[in-house]
N, C-alpha and C positions, 0 to 999 in steps of 0.2 A: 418467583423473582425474575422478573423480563427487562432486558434495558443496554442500555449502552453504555460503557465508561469511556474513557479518554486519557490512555495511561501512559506517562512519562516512564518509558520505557529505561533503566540505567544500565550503565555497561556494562561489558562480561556477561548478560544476560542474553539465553536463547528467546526468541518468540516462545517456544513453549515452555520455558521455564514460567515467563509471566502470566500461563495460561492455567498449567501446574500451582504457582502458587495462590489464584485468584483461587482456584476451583477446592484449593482447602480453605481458605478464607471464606470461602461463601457458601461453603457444603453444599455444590452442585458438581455436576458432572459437564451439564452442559452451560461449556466457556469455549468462545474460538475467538481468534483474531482475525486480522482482514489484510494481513498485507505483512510477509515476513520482514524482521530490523535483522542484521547480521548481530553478534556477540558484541563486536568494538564499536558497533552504532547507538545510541541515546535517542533519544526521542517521544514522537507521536506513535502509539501503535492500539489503536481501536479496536474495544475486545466486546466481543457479543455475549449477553449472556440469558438463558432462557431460553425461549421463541426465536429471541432476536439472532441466535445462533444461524437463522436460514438466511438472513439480509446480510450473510459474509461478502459474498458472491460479489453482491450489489454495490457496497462500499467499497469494497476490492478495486473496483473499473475508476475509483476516484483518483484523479490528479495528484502528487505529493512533493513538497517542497521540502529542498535542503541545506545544508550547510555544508560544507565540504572541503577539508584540508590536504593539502596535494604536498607530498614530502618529495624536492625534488632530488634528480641525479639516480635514484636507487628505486629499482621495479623490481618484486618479489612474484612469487609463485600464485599465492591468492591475490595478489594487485593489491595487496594493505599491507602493516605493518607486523601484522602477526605472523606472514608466511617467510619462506625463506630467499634470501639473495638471489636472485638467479642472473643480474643485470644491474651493471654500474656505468654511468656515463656524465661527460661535464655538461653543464649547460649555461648557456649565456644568453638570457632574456631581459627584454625590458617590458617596464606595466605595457605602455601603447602596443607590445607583442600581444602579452597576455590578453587581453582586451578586444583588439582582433579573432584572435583565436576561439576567445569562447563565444564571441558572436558568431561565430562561423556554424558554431553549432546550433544555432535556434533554428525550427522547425522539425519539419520529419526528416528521419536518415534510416540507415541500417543498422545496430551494432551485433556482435557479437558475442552470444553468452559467454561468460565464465568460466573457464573448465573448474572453478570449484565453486559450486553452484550446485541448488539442488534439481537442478531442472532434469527432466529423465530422456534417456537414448535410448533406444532399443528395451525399454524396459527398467534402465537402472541409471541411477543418479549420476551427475557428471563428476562429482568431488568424488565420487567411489573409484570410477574407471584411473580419475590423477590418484588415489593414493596406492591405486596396483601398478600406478608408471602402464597405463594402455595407452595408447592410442584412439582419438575418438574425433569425427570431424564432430567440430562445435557448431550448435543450430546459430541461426542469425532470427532474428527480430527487428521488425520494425517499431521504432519508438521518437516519441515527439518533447523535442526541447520547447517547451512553452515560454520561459522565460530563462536567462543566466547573465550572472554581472558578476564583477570583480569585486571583493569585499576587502580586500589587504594582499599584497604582498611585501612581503620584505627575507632577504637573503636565502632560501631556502627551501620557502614554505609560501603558498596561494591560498589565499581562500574564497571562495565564492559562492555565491547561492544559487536554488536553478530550483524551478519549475518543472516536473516531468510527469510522461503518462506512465501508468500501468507497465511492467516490468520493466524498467530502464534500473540497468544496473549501474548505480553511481562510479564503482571500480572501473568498469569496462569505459565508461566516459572520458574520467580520469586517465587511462590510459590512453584512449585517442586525443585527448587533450594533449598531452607531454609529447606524443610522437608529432601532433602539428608545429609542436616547439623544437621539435627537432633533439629532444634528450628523451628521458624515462622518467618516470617516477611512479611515489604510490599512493594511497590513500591511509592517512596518517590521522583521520576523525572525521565523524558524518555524527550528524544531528537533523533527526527527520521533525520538522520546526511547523510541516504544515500537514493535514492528510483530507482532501477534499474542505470544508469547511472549518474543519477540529484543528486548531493551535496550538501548539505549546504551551501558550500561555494560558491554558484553561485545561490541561493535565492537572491529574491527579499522581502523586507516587505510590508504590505498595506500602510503605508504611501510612499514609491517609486512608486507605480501604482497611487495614489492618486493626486500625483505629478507630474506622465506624466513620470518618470525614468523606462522604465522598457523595454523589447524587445520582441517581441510574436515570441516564436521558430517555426519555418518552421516545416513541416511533415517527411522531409530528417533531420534531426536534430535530431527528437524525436525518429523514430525506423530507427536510421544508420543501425542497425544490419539485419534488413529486404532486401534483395533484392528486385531492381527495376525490372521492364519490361519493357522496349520503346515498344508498340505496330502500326501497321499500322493502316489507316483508317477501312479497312474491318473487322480486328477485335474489332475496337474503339465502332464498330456498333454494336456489336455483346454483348459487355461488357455493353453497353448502354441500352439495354434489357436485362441484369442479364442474359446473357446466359452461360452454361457452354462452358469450352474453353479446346485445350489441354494446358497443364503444359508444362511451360518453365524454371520451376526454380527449386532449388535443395530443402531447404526445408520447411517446411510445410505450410509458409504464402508467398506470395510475394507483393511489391506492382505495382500496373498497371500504367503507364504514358503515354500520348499521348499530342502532343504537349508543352511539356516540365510542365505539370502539373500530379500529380496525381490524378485519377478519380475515383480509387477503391483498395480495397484490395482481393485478393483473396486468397483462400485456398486449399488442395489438396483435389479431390473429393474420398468422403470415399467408394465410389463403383466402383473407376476405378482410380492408381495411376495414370494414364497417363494423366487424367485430372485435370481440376481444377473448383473451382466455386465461385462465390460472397461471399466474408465475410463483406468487410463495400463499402459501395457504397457512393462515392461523387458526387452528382449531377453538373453536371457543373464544374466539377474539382477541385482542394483546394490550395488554396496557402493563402499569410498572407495578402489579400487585406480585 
């Protein structure tokens, strides 16, 4: 069983809970996701299962959009609503602020991880060091506002949607948002509404997989955007030892086919454009059997 679901991730629920429950549901071991949802976040969260468990990686670097509710006046410990008080303050904004502001943020910037985050320091998670009250400089990252716009405000509460790359933590946004307004606040709901390609509106929940409702996407499905290769026998052989090959595609990934199956992906080799070399390798080829 090889394939991709597209699963409407519900609240209170870990990434690996929904990883945990597919993998009894489908009696496999191998299930991964591509892109961690915090417990109080809902959404998109793209789960590999099979083969497809190598193509995390690759989905992971996709773009993800969101939804995002900002509770103002009160910032907690984890920047959401489930941490505790640590900061109260008035605030007096109008829409034409709000709207400023979150344009402010489109493009690339810097932010700041999380200190409750699973991201690791010196070897160990950063939500570990805050629950022993340590001390730890927080790493910074760069990450790109692709798109954000104002979806509602009224008395209290923002909401708005946003576009972003690859680790951008919605909280930490959130909080540089409320500090450009000049108060605090926190993040009070997120719903991950896009992830690369995959919608929301084309999720599945665990009770549809549960139920046998659901469809495992093909490889040609997941990255349309990748070019194919039809290859011959001679070089079937050749891919089948991880050898490098020359480059027949334009850019930087492609995938290999032989016999109407995909067997590999390759990549452009970094010491000669003209080449190419193994990036994920399917033994035996990959389709949704």
């Amino acid at each position: 069983m090889n394939g991709i679901l597209v699963v409407n991730k519900p609240k209170d629920f870990t990434s690996r809970d929904v990883v945990n429950k597919i993998t009894k549901i489908l009696h496999t071991k191998k299930v991964g996701h591509t892109g961690t949802l915090d417990p109080i976040a809902s959404g998109v969260l793209i789960i590999c299962v099979g083969k497809y468990t190598t193509l995390c990686d690759l989905l992971t670097s996709k773009y993800k959009e969101y939804i995002a509710t900002i509770k103002l006046g009160t910032k907690t410990d984890t920047l959401d609503i489930t941490g505790n008080i640590i900061e109260e303050k008035e605030y007096n904004v109008t829409t034409e602020q709000i709207i400023e502001v979150l344009e402010s943020f489109k493009g690339k910037s810097i932010q700041t991880v999380p200190i409750y985050s699973a991201v690791k320091v010196n070897g160990k998670k950063l939500y570990e060091y805050a629950r022993e009250g340590k001390e730890v400089e927080l790493p910074k990252r760069e990450i790109d506002v692709k798109e954000i716009e104002l979806l509602d405000y009224s008395i209290d509460e923002i909401k708005f949607k946003t576009t972003v790359s690859k680790g951008t933590y919605i909280r930490a946004l959130i909080d540089d948002i409320c500090s450009k307004l000049n108060t605090v606040g926190t993040m009070s709901d997120l719903i991950r509404t896009k992830q690369g390609k995959f919608s929301i509106e084309e999720s599945i929940t665990l009770e549809d997989i549960e139920k046998g409702n659901y469809k495992m996407l093909p490889i040609e499905e997941v990255i349309d955007d990748v070019e194919i290769i039809d290859i011959n026998e001679e070089t079937y052989k050749k891919v089948l030892n991880g050898a490098i090959i020359p480059k027949e595609f334009n850019d930087e990934i492609s995938c290999i086919r032989y016999n109407g199956k995909i067997i590999a992906i390759y990549k452009t080799y970094e010491k000669d454009n003209s080449l190419s070399k193994p990036y994920k390798m399917f033994t035996g080829g990959i389709n949704n059997e």
